[in-house]
N, CA, C, O and CB atoms as a CASP TS submission, in Angstrom:
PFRMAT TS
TARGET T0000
AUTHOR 0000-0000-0000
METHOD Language model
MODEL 1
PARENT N/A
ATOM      1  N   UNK     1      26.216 -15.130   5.183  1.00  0.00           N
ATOM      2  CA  UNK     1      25.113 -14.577   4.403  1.00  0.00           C
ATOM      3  C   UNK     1      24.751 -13.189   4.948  1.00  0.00           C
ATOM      4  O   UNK     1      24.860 -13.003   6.160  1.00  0.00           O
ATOM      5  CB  UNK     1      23.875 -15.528   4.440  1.00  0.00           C
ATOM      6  N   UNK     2      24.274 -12.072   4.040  1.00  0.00           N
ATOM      7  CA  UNK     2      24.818 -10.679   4.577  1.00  0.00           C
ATOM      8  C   UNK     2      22.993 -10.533   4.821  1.00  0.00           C
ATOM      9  O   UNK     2      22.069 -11.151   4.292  1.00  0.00           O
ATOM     10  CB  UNK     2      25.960  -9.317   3.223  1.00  0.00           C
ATOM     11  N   UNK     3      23.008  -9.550   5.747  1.00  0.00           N
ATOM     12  CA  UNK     3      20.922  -9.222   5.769  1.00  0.00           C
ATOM     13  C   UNK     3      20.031  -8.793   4.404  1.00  0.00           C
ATOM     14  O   UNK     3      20.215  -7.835   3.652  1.00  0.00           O
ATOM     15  CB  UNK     3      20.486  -7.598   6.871  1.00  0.00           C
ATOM     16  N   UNK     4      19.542  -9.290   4.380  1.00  0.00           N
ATOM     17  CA  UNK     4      18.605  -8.905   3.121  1.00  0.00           C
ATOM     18  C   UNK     4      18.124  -7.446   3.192  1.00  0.00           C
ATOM     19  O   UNK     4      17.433  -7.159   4.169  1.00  0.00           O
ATOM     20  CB  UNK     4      17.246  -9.866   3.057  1.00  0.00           C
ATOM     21  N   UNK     5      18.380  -6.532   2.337  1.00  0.00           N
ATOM     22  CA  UNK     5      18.364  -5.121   2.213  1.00  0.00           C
ATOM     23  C   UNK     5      16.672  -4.678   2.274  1.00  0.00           C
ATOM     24  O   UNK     5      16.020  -5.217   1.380  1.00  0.00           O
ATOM     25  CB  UNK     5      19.186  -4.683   0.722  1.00  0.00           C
ATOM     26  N   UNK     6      15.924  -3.824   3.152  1.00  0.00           N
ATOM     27  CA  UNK     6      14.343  -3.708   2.909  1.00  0.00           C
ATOM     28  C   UNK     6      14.278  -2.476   1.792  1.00  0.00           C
ATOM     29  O   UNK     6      14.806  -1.379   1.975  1.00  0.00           O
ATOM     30  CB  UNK     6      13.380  -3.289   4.506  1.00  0.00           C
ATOM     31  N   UNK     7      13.664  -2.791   0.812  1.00  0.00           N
ATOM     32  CA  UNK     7      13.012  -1.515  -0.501  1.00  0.00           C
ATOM     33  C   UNK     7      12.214  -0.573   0.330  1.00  0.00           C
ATOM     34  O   UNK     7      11.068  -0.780   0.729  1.00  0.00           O
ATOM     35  CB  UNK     7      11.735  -2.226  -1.932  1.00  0.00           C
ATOM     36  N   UNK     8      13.037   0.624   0.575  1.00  0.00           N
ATOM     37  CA  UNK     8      12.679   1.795   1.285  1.00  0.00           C
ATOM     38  C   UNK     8      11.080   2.336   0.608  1.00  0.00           C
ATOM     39  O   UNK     8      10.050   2.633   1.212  1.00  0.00           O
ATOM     40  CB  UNK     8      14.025   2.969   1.077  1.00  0.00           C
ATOM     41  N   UNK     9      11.378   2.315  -0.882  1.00  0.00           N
ATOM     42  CA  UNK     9       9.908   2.602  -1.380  1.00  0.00           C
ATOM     43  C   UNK     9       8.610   2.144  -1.068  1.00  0.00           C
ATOM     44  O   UNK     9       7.589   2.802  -0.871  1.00  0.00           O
ATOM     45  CB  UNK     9       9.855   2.369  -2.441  1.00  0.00           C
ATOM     46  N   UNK    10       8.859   0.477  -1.045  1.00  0.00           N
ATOM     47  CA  UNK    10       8.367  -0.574  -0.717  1.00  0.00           C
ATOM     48  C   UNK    10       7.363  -0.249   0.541  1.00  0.00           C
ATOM     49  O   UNK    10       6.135  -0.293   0.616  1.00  0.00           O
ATOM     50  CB  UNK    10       9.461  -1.516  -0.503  1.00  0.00           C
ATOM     51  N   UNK    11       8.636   0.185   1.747  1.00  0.00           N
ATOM     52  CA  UNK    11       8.097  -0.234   2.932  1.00  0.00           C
ATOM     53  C   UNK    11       7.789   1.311   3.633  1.00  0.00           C
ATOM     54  O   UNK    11       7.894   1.494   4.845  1.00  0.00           O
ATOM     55  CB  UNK    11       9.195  -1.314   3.788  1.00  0.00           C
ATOM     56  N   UNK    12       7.406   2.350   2.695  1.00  0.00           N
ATOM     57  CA  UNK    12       6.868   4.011   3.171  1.00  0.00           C
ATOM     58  C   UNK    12       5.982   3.643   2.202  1.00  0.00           C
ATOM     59  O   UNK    12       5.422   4.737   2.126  1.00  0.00           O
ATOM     60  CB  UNK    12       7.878   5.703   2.991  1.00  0.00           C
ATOM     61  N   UNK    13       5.249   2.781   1.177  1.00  0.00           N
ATOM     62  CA  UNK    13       3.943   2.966   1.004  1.00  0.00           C
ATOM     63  C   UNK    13       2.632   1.296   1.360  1.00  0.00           C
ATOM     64  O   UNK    13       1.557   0.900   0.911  1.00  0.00           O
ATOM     65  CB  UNK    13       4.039   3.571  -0.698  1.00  0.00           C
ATOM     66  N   UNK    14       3.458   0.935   2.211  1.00  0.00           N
ATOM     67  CA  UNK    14       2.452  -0.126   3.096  1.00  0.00           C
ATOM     68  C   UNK    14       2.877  -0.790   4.635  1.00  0.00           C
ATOM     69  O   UNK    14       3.877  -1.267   5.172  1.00  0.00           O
ATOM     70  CB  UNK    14       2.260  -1.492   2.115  1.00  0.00           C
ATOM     71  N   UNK    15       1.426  -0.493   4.978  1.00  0.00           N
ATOM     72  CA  UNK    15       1.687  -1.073   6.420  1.00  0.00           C
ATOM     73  C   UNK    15       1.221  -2.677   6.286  1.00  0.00           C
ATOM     74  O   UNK    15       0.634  -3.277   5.385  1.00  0.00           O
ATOM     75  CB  UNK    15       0.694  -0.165   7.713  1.00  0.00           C
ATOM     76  N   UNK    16       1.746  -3.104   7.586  1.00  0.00           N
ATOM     77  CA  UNK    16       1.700  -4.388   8.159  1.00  0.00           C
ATOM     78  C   UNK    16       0.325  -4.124   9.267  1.00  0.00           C
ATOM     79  O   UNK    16       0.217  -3.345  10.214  1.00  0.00           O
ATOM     80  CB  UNK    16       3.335  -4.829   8.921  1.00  0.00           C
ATOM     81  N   UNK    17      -0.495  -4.985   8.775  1.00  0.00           N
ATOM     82  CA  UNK    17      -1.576  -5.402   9.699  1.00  0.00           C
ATOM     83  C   UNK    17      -1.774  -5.998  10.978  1.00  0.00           C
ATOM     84  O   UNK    17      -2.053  -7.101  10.508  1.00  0.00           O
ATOM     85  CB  UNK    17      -2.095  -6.015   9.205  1.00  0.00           C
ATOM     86  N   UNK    18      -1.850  -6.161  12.081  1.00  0.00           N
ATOM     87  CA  UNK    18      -2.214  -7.538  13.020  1.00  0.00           C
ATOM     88  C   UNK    18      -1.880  -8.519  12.589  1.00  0.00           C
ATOM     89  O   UNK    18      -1.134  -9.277  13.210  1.00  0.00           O
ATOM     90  CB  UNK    18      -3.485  -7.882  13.310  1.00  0.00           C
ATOM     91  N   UNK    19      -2.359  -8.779  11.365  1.00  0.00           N
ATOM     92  CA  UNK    19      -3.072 -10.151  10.816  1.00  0.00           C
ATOM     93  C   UNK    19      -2.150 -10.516   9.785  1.00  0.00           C
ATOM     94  O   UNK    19      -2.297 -11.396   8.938  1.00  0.00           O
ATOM     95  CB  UNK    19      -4.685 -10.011  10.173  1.00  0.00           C
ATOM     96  N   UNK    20      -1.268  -9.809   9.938  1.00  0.00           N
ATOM     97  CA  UNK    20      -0.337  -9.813   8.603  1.00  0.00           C
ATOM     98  C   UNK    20      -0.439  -9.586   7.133  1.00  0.00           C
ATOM     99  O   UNK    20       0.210 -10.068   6.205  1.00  0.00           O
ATOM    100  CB  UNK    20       0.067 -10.816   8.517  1.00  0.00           C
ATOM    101  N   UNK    21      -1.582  -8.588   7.163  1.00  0.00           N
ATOM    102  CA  UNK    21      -2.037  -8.622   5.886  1.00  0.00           C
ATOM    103  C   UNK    21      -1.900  -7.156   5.365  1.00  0.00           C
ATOM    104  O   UNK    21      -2.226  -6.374   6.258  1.00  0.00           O
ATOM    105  CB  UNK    21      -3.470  -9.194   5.827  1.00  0.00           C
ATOM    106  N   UNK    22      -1.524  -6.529   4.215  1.00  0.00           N
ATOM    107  CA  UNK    22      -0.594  -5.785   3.711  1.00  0.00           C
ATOM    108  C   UNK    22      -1.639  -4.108   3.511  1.00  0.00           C
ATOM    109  O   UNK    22      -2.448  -3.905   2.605  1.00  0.00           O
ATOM    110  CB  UNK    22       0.095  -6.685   2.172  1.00  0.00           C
ATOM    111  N   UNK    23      -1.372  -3.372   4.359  1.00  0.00           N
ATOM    112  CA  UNK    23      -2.446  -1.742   4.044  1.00  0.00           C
ATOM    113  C   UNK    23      -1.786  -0.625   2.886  1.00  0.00           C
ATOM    114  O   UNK    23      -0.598  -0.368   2.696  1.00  0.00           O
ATOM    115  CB  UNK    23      -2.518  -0.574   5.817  1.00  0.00           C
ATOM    116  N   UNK    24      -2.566  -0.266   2.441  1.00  0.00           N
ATOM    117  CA  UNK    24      -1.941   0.802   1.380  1.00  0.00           C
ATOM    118  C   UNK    24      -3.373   1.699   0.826  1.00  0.00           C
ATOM    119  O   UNK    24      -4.578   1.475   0.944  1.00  0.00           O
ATOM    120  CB  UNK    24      -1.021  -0.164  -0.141  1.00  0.00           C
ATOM    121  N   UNK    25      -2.431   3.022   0.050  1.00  0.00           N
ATOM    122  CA  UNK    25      -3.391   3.674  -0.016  1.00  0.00           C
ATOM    123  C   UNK    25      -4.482   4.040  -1.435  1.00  0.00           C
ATOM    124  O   UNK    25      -4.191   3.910  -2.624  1.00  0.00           O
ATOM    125  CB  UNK    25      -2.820   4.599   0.504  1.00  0.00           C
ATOM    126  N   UNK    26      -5.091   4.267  -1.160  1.00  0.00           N
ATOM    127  CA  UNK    26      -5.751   4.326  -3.042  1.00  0.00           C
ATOM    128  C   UNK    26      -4.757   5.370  -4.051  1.00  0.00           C
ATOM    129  O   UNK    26      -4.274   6.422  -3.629  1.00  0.00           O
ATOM    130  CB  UNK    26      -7.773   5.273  -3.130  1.00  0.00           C
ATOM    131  N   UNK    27      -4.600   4.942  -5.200  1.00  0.00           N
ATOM    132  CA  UNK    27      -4.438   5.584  -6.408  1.00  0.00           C
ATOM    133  C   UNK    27      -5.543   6.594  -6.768  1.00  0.00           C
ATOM    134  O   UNK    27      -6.657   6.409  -6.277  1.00  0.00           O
ATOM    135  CB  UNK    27      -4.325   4.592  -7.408  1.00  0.00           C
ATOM    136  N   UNK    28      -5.325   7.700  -7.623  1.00  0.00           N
ATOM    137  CA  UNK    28      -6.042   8.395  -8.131  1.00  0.00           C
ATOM    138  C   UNK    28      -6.567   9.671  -7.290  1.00  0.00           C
ATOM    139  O   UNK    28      -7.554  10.385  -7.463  1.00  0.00           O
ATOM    140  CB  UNK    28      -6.883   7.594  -8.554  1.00  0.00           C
ATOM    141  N   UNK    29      -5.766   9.689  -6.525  1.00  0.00           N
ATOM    142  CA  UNK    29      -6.034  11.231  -5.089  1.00  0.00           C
ATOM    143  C   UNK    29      -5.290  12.179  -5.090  1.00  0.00           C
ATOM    144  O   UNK    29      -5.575  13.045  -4.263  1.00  0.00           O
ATOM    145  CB  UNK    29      -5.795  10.971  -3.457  1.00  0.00           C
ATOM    146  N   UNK    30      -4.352  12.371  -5.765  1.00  0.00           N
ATOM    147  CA  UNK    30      -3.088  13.470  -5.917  1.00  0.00           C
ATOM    148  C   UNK    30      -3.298  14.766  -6.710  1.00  0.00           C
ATOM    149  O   UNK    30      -2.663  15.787  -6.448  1.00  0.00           O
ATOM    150  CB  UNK    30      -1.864  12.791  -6.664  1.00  0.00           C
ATOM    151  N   UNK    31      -3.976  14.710  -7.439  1.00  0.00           N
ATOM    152  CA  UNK    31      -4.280  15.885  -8.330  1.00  0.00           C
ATOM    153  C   UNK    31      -5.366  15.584  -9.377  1.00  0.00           C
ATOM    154  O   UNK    31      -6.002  14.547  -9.185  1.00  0.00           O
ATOM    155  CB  UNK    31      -2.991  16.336  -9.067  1.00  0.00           C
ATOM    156  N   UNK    32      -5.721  16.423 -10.596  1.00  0.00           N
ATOM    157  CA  UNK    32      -6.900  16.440 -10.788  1.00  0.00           C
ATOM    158  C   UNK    32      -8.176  16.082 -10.616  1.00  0.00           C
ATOM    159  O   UNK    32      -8.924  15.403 -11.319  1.00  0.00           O
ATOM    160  CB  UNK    32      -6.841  16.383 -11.247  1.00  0.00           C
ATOM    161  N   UNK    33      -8.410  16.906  -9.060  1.00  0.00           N
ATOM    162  CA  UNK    33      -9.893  16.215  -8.539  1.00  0.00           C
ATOM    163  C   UNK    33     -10.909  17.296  -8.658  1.00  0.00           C
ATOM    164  O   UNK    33     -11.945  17.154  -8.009  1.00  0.00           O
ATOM    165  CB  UNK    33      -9.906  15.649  -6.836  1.00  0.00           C
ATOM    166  N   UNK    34     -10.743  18.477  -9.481  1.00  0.00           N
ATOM    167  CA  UNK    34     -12.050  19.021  -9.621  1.00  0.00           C
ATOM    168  C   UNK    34     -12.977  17.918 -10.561  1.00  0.00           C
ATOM    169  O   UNK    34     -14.208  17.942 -10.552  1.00  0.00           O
ATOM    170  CB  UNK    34     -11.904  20.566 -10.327  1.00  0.00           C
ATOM    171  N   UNK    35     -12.519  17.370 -11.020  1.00  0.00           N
ATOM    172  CA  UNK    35     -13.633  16.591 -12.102  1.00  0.00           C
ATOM    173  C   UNK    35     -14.201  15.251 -11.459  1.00  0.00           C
ATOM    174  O   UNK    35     -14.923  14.521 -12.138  1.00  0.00           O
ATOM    175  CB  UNK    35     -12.823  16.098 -13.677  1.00  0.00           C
ATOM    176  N   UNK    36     -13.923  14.982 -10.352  1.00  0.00           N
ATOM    177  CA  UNK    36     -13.811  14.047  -9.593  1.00  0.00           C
ATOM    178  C   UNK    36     -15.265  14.196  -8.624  1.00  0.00           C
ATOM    179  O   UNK    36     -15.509  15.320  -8.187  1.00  0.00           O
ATOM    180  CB  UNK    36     -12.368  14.141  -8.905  1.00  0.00           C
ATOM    181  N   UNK    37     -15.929  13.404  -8.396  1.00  0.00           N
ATOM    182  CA  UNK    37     -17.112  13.786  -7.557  1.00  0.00           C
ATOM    183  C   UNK    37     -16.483  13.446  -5.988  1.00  0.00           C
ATOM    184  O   UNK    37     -15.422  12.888  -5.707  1.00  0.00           O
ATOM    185  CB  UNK    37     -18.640  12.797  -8.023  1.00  0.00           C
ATOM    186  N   UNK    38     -17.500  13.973  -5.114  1.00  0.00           N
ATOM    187  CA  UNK    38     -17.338  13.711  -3.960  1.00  0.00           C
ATOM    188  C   UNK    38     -17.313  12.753  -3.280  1.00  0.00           C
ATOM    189  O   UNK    38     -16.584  12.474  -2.328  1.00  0.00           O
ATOM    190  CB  UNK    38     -17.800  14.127  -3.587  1.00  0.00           C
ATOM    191  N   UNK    39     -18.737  11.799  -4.115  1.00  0.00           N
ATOM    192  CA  UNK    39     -18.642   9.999  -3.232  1.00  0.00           C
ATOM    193  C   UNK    39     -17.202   9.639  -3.820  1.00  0.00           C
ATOM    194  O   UNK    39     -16.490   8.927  -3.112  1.00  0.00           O
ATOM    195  CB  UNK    39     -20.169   8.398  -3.902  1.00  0.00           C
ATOM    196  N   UNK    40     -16.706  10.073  -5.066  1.00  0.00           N
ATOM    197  CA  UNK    40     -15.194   9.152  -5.230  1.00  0.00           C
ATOM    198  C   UNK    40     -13.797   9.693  -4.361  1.00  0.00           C
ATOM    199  O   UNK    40     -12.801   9.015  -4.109  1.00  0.00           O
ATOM    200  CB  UNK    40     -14.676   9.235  -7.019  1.00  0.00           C
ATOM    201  N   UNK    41     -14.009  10.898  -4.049  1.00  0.00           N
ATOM    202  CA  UNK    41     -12.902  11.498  -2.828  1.00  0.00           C
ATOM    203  C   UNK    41     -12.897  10.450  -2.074  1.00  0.00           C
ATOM    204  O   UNK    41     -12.193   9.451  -1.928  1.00  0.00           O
ATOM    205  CB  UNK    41     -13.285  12.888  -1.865  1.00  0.00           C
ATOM    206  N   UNK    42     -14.401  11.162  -1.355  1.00  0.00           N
ATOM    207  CA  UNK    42     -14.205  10.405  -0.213  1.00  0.00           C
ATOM    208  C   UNK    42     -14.002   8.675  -0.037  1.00  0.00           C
ATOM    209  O   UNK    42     -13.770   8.200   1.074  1.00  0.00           O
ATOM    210  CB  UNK    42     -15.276  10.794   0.449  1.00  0.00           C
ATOM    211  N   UNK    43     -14.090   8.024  -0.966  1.00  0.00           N
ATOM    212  CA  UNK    43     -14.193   6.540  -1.549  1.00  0.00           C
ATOM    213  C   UNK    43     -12.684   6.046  -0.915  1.00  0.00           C
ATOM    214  O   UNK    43     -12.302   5.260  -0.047  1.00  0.00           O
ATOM    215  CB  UNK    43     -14.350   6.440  -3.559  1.00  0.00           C
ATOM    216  N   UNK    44     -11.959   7.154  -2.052  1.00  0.00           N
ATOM    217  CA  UNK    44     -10.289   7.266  -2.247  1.00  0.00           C
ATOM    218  C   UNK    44      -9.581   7.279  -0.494  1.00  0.00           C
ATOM    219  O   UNK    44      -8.511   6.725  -0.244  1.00  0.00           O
ATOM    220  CB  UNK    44      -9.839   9.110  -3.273  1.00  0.00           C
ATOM    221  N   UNK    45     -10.386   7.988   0.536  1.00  0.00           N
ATOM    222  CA  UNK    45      -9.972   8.157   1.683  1.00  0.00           C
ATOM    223  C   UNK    45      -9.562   7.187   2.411  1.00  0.00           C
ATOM    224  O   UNK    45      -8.659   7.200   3.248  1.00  0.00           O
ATOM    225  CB  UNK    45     -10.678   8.681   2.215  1.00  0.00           C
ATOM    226  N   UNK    46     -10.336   6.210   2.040  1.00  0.00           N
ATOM    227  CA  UNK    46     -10.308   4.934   3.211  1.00  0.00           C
ATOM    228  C   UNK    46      -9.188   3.842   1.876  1.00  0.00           C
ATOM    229  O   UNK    46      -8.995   3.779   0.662  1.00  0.00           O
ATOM    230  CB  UNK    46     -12.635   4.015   3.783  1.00  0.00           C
ATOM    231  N   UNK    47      -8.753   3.195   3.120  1.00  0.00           N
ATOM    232  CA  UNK    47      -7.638   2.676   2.950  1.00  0.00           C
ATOM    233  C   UNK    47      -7.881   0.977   1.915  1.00  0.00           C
ATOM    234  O   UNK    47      -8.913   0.343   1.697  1.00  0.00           O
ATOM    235  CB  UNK    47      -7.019   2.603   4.591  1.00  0.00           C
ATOM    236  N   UNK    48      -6.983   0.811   1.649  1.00  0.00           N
ATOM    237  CA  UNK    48      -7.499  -0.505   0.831  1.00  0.00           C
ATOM    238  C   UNK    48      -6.061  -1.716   0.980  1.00  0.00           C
ATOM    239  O   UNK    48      -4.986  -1.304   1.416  1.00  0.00           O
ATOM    240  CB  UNK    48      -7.880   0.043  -1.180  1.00  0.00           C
ATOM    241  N   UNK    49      -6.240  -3.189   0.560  1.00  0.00           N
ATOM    242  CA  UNK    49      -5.403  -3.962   0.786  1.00  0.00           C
ATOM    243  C   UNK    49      -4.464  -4.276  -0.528  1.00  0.00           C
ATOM    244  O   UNK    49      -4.396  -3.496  -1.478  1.00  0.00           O
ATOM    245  CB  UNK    49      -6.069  -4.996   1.355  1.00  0.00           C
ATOM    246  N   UNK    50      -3.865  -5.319  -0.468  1.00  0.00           N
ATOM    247  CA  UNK    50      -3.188  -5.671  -1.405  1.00  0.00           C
ATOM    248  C   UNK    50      -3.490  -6.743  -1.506  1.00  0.00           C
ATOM    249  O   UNK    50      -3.648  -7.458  -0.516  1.00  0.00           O
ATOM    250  CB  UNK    50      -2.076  -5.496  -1.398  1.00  0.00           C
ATOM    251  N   UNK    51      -3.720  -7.321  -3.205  1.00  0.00           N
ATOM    252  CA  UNK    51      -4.570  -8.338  -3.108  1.00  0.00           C
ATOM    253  C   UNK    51      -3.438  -9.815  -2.925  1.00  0.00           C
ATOM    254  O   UNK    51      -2.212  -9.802  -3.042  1.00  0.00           O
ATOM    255  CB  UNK    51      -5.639  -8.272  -4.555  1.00  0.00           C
ATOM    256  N   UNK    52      -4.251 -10.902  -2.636  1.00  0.00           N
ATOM    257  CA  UNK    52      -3.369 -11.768  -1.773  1.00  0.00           C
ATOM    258  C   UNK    52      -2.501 -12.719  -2.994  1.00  0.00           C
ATOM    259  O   UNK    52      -1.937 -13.775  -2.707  1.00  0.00           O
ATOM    260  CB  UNK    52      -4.432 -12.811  -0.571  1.00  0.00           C
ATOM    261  N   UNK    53      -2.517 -12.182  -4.255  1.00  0.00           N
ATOM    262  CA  UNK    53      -1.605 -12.702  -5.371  1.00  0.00           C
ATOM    263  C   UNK    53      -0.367 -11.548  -5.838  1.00  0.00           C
ATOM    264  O   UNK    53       0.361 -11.754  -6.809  1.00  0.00           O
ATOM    265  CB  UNK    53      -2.649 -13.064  -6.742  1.00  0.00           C
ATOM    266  N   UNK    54      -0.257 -10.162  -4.867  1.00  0.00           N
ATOM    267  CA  UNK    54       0.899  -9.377  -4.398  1.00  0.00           C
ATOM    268  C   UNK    54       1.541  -9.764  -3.538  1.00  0.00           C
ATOM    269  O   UNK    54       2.767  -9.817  -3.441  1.00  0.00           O
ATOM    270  CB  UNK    54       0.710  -8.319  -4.043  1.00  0.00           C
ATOM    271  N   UNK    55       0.493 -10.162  -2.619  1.00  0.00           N
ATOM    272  CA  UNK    55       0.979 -10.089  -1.547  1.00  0.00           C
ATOM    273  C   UNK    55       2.297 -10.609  -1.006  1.00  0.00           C
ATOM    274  O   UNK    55       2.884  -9.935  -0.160  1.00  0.00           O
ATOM    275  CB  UNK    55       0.194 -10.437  -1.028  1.00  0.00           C
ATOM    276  N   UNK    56       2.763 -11.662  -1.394  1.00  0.00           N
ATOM    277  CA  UNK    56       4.088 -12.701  -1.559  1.00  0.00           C
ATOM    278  C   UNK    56       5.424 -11.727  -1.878  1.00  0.00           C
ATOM    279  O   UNK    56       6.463 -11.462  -1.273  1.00  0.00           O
ATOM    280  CB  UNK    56       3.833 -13.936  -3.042  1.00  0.00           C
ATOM    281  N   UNK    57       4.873 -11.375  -3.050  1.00  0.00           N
ATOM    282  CA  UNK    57       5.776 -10.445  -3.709  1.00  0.00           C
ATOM    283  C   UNK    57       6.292  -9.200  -2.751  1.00  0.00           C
ATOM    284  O   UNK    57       7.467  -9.049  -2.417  1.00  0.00           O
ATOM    285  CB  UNK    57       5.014  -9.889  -4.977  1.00  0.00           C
ATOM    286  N   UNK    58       5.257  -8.383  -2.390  1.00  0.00           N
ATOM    287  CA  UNK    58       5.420  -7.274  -1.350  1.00  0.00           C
ATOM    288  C   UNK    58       6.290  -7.683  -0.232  1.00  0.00           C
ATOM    289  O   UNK    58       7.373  -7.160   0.028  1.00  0.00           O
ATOM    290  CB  UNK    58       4.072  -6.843  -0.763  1.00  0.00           C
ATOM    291  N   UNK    59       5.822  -8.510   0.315  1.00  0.00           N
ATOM    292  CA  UNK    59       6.486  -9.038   1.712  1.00  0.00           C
ATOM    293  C   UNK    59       8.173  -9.540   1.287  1.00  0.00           C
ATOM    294  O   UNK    59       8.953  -9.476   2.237  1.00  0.00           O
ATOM    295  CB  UNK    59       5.413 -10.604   2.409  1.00  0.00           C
ATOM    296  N   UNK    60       8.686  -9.959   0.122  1.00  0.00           N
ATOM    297  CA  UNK    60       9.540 -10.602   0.228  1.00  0.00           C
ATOM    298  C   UNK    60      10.360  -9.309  -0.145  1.00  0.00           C
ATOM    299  O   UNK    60      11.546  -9.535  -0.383  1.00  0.00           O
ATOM    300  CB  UNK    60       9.521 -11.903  -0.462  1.00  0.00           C
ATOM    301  N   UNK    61       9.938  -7.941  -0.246  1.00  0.00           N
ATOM    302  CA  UNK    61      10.627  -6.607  -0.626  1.00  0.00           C
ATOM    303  C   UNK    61      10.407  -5.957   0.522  1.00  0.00           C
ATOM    304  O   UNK    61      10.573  -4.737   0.504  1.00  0.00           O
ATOM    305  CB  UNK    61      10.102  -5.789  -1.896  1.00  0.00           C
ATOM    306  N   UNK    62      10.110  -6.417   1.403  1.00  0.00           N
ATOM    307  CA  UNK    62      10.284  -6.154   2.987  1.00  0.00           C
ATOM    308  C   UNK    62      10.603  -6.827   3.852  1.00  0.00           C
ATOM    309  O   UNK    62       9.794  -6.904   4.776  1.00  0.00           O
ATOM    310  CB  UNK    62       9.457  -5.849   3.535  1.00  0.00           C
ATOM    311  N   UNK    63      11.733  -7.516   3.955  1.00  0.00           N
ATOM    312  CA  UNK    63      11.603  -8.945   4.606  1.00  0.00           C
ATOM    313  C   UNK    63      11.724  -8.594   6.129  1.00  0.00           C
ATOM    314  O   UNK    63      11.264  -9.495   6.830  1.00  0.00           O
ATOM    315  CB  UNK    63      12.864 -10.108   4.077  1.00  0.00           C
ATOM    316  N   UNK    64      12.196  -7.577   6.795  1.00  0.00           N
ATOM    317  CA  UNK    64      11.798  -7.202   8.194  1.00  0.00           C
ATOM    318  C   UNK    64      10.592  -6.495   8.649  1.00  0.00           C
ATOM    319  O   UNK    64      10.498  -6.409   9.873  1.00  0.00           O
ATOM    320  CB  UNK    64      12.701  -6.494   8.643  1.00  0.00           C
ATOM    321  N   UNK    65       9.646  -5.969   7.954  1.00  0.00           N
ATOM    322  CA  UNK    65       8.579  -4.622   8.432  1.00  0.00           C
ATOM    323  C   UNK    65       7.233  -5.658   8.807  1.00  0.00           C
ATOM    324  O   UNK    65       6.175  -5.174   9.210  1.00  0.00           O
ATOM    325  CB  UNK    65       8.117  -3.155   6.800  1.00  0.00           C
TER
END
C-alpha cells in the first residue's frame, strides 16, 4: 500500500492545533476593503476554526500534518 499523498493546498491554508483542532484564516480580507469598516478588518484578523462537521473531511486531505 503506497503513502497517502497530503493536498498541498489543503495543508498551506490550515494549521494543526495542540488539541487537534483545525486553524485557518478568515475570508473576505484580500481586497476591496475601502468599503469595509474597521471593527470588520480588524474582526477578519484573528484567526477562526473549522467547524467540527469539516473537520473529518480536512484531516483526511492531510493525513500526516
Amino acid at each position: 500500500m503506497p503513502k497517502m499523498k497530503t493536498k498541498r493546498s489543503v495543508a498551506k491554508r490550515f494549521k494543526v492545533t495542540g488539541t487537534g483542532k483545525l486553524k485557518r484564516s478568515k475570508a473576505f480580507k484580500s481586497h476591496i476593503l475601502t468599503k469595509k469598516s474597521a471593527k470588520t478588518k480588524r474582526n477578519l484578523r484573528k484567526a477562526g476554526y473549522v467547524s467540527s462537521t469539516q473537520e473529518k473531511t480536512m484531516k483526511e486531505l492531510m493525513p500526516y500534518v
